[in-house]
C-alpha positions, 0 to 999 in steps of 0.5 A: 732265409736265415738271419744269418744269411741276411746279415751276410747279404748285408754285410757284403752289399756294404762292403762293394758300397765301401769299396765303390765309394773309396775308388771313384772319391778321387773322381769329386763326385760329391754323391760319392762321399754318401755312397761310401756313407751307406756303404759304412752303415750297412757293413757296421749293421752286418758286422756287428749283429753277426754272431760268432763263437768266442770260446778261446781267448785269441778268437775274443780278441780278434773280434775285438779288432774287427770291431775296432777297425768297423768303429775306425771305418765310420769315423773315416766316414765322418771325416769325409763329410765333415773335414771342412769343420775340423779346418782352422780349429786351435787345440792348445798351441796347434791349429789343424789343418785338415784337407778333404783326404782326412779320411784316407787314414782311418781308412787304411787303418780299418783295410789292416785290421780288417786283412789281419782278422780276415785271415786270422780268425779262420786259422784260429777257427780251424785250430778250435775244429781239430 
């Protein structure tokens, strides 16, 4: 089994975790917080020990994004352990006030990225081939 092959597994693990963990969030189940959290782990291990060609400018910068959006994805991981602690702190003349689904908007930010380079970098990888 190549190294390839086990970040693949590994990557794919994380992401079921990730998915599992989002859907039963609305259950309270407090384990889920740290299913979702593993899940967050394993995903940003297999996607950012992955090798991938950057030979074309467009291929970089979709890279990049999908590397954004796994950097979004644990954030939003934290945010569900620790939204209680960012509740009532003052930043200039705002007070914040954040509830337990802080975490749903990083999260939605990474489900775009990660549908936009999902669809993208196979098409410009199939433009590189021919």
């Amino acid at each position: 089994m190549s190294k390839d092959n086990v970040l693949g597994y590994i990557t794919n693990i994380g992401e079921v975790l990730v998915l599992i963990g989002a859907a039963f969030w609305i259950t309270g189940w407090e384990f889920m917080n740290y299913v979702f959290a593993v899940g967050t782990l394993l995903f940003a291990i297999g996607r950012l020990l992955e090798k991938h060609p950057q030979s074309t400018i467009t291929l970089r910068r979709l890279y990049i994004q999908r590397t954004i959006g796994v950097v979004v994805l644990i954030i939003a991981a934290g945010l569900m352990f620790f939204y209680e602690h960012l509740n009532g702190i003052e930043i200039s003349d705002y007070k914040v006030h954040a509830t337990a689904s802080a975490w749903l908007l990083p999260f939605f930010i990474f489900v775009v990225i990660e549908l936009y380079t999902a669809f993208r970098i196979p098409n410009e990888l199939k433009k590189e081939n021919k």
